[in-house]
C-alpha positions in Angstrom: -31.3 22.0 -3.7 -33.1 24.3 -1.2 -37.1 24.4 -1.7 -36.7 28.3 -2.5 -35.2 27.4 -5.4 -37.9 25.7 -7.4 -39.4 28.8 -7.6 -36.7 30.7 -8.9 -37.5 30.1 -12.6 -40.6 31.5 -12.8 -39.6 34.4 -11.3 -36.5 34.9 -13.6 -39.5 33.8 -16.3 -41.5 37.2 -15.0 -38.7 39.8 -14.7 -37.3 38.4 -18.3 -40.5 38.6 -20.4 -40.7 42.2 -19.5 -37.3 43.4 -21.3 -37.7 40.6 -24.0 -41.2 43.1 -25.1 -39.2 45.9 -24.9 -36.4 44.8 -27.4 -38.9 43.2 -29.9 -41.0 46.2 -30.1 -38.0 48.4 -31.1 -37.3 45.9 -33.5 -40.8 45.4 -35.0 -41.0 49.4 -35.6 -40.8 49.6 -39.0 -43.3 46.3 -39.4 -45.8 49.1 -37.4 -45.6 50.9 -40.2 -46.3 48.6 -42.5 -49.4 46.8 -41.2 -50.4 49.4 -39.2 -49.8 52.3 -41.3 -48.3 53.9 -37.8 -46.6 57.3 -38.0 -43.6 58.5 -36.4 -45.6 59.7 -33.3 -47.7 57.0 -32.6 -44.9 55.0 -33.1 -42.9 57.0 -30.1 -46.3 56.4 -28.2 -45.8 52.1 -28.6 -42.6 52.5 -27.1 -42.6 55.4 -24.7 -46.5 54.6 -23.4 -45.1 51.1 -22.1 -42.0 52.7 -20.7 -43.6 54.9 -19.2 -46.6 53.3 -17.6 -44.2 51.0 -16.0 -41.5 53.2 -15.1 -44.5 55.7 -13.1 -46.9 53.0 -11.6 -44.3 50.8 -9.8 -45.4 49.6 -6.4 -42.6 49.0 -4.8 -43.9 49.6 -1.2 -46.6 47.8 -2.1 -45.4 44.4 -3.0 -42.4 44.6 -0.5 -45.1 44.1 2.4 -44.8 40.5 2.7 -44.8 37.6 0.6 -48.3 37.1 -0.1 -48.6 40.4 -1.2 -46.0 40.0 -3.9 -47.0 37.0 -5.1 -50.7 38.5 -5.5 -48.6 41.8 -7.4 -46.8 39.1 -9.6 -50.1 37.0 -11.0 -52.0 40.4 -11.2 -49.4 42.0 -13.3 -48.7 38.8 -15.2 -52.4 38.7 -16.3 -52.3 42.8 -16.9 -49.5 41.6 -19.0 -50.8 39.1 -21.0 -54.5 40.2 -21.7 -52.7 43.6 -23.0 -50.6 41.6 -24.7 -53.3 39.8 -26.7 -55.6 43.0 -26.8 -52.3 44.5 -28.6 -51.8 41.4 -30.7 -55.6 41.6 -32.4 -55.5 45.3 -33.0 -55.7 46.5 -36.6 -54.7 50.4 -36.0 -52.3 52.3 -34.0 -54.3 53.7 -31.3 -55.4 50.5 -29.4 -52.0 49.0 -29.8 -50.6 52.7 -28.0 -53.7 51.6 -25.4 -52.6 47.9 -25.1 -48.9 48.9 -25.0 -49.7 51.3 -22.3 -51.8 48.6 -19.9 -48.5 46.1 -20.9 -46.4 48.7 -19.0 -48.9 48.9 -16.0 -48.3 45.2 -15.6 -44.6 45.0 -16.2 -45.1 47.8 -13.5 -46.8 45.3 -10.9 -44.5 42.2 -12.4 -40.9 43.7 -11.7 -40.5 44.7 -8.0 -42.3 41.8 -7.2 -40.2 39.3 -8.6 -37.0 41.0 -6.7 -39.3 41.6 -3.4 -40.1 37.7 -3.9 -36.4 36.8 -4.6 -35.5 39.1 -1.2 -38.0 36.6 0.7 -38.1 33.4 -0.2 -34.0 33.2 0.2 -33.0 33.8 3.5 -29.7 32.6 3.4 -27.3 35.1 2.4 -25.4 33.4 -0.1 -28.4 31.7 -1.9 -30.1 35.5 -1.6 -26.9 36.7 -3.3 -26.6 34.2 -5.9 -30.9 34.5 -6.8 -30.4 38.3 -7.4 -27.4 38.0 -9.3 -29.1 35.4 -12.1 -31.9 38.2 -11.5 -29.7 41.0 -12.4 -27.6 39.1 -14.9 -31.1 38.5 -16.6 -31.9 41.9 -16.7 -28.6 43.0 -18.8 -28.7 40.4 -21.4 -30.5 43.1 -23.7 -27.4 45.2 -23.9 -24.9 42.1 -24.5 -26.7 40.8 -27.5 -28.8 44.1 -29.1 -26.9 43.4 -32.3 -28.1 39.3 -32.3 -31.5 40.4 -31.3 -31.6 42.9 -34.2 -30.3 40.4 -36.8 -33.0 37.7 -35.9 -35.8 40.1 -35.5 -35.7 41.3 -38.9 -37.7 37.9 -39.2 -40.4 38.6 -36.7 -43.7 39.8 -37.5 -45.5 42.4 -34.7 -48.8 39.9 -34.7 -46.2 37.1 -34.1 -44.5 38.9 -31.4 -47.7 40.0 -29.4 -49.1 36.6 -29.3 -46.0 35.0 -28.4 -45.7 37.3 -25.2 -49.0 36.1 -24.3 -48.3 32.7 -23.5 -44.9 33.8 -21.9 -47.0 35.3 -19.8 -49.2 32.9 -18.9 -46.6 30.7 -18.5 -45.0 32.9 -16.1 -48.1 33.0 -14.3 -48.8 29.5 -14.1 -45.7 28.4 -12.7 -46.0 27.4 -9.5 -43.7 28.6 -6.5 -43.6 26.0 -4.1 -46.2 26.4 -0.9 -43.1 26.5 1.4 -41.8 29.5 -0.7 -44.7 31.6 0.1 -45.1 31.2 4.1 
C-alpha cells in the first residue's frame, strides 16, 4: 500500500463529518424546538447560517497553493469546527446555537477544499488519484442514498447529543496524523 494512502482516512474523516452535521441538524429540528423553544425562523437560521457560511467563505485558491497550506486549512477548520461545535452543544437558547452553527460553516468552509486539494497532492499517480477522489466523492453522496435510514434512527438523537458527538469527530479528524512523506 502506497505511503499516501495512510492518510487517506482522515481526510475522508474531514470531508464526511461535514455532511454527517448537516443531516443530523435537519433531523434534530423539531428537538430545537423543544429544548430550545426555537421558532420557525431561527430554526431556518441553524440550517441556512451553516450552509451559508460554508458555501461563501470557501478558500479554494487558498488551500490549493501547496500542500502545507492545506494541511494548515484542514487543522484550522477542523478546530473552527469543533470549538463551534461544543460552543453550539452548551447553548441553552437559539441565538448562540444560530452563532455556533454559523462559525461550524466557516470551518466546514476551510475543512472541504482542503481535503480534495490534499487528496489532488499527496496521490500522484493517476490511478491511485482517481481511486482517492472517487471514495471522496462516493463519501460525499451517501446523504442522499440513505436520507430515509438517517431519518428513522435520528428520531432517537437528542441535539445536545449530536453537538457533542461532532466534537470529538472533529478532533479526531484533526488528530489523525497524515504521514510526513504525505506532506512534502
Amino acid at each position: 500500500m502506497p505511503t499516501s494512502c495512510t492518510g487517506l482516512p482522515s481526510l475522508l474523516l474531514a470531508a464526511f463529518v461535514i455532511n454527517l452535521d448537516i443531516t443530523i441538524v435537519n433531523v434534530a429540528l423539531p428537538s430545537l424546538v423543544r429544548e430550545l423553544h426555537a421558532s420557525n425562523s431561527q430554526l431556518q437560521w441553524v440550517v441556512d447560517g451553516y450552509n451559508s457560511c460554508s458555501r461563501r467563505c470557501c478558500w479554494p485558491p487558498a488551500v490549493s497553493a501547496t500542500v502545507s497550506a492545506a494541511r494548515v486549512f484542514l487543522v484550522a477548520g477542523l478546530v473552527v469546527f469543533g470549538a463551534a461545535s461544543v460552543a453550539g452543544g452548551l447553548t441553552t437558547s437559539a441565538g448562540p446555537l444560530i452563532a455556533a452553527r454559523c462559525f461550524m460553516g466557516v470551518g466546514a468552509a476551510m475543512i472541504f477544499p482542503a481535503t480534495l486539494s490534499l487528496i489532488s497532492n499527496v496521490f500522484t499517480d493517476r490511478i491511485e488519484r482517481a481511486k482517492a477522489i472517487g471514495l471522496w466523492v462516493r463519501q460525499q453522496g451517501w446523504r442522499s442514498r440513505s436520507a430515509r435510514s438517517w431519518r428513522l434512527a435520528a428520531r432517537r438523537v437528542q441535539l445536545v447529543e449530536h453537538l457533542l458527538a461532532m466534537a470529538p469527530v472533529a478532533a479526531l479528524g484533526a488528530l489523525w496524523p497524515l504521514e510526513r512523506a504525505d506532506l512534502t
